[in-house]
Backbone as numpy.savetxt, mean C-alpha at the origin, in Angstrom:
# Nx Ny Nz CAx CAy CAz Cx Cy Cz
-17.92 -6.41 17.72 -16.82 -5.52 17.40 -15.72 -6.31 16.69
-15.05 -5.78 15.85 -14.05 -6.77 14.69 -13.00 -6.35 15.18
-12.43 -7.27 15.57 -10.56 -6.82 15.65 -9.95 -6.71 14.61
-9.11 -5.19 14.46 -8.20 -5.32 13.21 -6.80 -5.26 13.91
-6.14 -6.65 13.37 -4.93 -7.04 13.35 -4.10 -5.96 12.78
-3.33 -5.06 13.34 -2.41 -3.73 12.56 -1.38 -4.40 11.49
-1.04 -5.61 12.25 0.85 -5.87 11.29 -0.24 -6.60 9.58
-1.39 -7.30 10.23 -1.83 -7.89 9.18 -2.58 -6.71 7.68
-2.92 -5.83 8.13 -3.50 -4.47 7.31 -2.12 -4.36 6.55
-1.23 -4.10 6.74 0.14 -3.44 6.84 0.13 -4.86 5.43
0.04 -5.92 5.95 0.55 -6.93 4.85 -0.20 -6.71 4.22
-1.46 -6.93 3.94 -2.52 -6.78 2.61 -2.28 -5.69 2.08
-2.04 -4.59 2.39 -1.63 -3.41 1.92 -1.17 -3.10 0.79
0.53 -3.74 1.56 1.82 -3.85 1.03 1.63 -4.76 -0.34
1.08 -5.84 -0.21 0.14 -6.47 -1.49 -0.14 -6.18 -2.04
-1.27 -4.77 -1.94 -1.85 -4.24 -2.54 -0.98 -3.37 -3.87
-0.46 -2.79 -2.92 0.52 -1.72 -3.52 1.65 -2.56 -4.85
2.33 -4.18 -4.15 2.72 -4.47 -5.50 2.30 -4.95 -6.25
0.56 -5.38 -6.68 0.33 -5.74 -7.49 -0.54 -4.42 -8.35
-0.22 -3.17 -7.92 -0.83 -2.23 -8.16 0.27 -1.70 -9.30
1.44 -1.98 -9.20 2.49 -1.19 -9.94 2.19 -0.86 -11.53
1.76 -2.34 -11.99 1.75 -2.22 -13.30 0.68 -1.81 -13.85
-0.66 -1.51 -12.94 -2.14 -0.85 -13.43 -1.78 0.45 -13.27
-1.45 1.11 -14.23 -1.46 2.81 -13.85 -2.78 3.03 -13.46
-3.63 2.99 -13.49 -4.93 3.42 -13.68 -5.51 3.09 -11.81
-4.99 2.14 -11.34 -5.15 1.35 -10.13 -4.15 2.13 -8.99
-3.00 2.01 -9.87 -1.96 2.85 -9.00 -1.96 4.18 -8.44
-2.82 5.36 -9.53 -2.89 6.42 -9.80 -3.47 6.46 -8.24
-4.99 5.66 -8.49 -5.84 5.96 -7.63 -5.53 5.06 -5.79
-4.95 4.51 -5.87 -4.05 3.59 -4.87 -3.37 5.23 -4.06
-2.46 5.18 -4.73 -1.81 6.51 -4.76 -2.05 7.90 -3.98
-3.35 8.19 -4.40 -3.97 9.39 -4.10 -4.51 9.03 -2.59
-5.28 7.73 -2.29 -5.97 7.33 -1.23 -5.11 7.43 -0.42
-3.66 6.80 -0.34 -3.20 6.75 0.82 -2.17 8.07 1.20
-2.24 8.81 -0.01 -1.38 10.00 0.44 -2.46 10.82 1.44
-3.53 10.55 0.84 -4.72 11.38 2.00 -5.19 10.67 3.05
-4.83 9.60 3.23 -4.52 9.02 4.38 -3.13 9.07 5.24
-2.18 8.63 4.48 -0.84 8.95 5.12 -0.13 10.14 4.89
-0.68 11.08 3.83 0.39 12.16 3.89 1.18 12.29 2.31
1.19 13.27 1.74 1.79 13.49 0.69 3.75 12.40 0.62
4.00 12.69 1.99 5.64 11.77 1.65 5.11 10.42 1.38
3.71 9.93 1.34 3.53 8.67 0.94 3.47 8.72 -0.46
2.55 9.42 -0.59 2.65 9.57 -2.89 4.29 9.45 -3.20
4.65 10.61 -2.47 6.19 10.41 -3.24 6.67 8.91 -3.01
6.86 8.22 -1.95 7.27 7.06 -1.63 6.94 5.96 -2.86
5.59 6.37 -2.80 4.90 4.83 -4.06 5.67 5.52 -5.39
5.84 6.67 -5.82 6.39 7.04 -7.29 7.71 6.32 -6.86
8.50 6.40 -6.09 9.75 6.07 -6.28 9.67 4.44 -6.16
8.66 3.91 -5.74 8.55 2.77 -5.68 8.33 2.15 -7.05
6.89 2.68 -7.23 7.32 2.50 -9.04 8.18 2.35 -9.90
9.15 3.60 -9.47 10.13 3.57 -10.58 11.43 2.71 -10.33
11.51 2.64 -9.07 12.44 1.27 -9.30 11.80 -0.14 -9.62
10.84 -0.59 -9.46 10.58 -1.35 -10.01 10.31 -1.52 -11.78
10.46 -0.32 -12.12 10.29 -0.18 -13.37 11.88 -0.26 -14.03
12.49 0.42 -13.27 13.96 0.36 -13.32 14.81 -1.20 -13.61
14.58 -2.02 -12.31 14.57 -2.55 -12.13 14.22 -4.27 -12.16
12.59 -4.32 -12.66 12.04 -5.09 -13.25 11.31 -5.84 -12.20
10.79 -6.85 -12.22 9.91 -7.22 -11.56 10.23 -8.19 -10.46
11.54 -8.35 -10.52 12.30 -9.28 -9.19 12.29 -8.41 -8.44
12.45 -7.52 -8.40 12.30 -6.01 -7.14 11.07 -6.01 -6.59
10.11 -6.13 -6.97 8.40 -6.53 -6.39 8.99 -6.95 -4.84
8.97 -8.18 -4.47 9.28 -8.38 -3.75 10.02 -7.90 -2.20
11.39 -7.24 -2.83 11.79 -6.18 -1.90 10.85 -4.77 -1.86
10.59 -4.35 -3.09 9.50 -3.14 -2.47 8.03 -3.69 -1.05
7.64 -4.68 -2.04 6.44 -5.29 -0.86 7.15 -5.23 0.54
7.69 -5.64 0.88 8.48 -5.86 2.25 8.68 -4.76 2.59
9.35 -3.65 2.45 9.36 -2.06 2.64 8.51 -1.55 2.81
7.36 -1.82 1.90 5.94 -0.83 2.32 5.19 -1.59 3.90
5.45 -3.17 3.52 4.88 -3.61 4.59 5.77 -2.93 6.40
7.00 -2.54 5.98 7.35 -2.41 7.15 7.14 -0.40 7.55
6.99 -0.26 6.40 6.64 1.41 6.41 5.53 1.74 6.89
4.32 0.61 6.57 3.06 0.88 6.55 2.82 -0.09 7.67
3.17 -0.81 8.27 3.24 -1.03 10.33 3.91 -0.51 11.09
4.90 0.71 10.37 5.47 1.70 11.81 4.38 2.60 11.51
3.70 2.96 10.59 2.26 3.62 10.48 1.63 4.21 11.56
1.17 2.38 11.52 -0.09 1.97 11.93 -0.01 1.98 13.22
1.27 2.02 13.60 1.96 1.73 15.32 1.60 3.31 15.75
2.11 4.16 14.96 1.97 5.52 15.84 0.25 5.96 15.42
-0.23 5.54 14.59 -1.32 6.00 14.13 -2.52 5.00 14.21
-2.36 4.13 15.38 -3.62 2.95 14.94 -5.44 2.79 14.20
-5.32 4.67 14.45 -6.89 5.07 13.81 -7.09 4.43 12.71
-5.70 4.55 12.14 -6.00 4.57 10.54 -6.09 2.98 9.95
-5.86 2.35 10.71 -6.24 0.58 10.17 -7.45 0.38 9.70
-8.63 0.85 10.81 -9.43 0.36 9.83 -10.16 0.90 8.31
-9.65 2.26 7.91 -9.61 3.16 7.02 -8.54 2.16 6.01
-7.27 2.10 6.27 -6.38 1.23 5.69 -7.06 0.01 4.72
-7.64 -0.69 5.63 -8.44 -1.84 5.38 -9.53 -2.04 4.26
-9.99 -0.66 4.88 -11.26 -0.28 3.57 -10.51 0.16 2.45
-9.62 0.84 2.15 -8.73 0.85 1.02 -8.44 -0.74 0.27
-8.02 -1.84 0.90 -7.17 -2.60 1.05 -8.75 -3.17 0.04
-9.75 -3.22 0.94 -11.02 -3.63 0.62 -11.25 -3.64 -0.68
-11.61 -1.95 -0.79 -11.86 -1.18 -2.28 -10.84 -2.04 -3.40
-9.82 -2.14 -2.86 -8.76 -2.76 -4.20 -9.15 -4.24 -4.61
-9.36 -4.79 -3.88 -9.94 -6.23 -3.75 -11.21 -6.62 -4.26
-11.68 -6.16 -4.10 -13.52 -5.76 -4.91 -13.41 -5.54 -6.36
-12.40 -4.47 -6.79 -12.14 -4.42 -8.36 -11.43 -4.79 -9.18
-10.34 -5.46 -8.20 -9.48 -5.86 -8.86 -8.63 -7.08 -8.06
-9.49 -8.14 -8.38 -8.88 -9.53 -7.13 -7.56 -10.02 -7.82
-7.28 -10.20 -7.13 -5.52 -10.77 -7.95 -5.31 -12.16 -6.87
């Protein structure tokens, strides 16, 4: 049986998500997965995430990562099902696109 570490999902994630910003194509689909995992206020969340970083520029990366990471371990806290689903997302991104 594999232990999944929740705060650590939450970090790869959050990873995920900022190196996802600038692939529309990655993002789109980033995007869609976890709103049907977490819920449509998550799509909205990553657009606005986007756009300040777009706003903003790419020193903002950083503070967005940290936000999702802490958004996406109060998640995981009320919802622990979803880690290892999380993971396989986290997975999928990693497989096509290693950064």
């Amino acid at each position: 049986m594999q232990v999944i570490h929740q705060p650590r999902v939450a970090w790869d994630a959050a990873r995920v998500i900022g190196a996802a910003i600038h692939d529309e194509e990655l993002f789109r689909w980033l995007r869609h997965e976890l709103g049907a995992l977490l819920g449509p206020a998550t799509e909205a969340a990553l657009d606005e995430t986007r756009d300040r970083v777009r706003r903003a520029g790419d020193a903002r990366l950083p503070v967005e990562t940290g936000v999702w990471r802490v958004r996406l371990e109060d998640s995981l806290r009320g919802r622990p099902d979803l880690a290892g689903e999380l993971a396989g997302v986290v997975a999928t991104v990693r497989a096509v696109r290693p950064y």
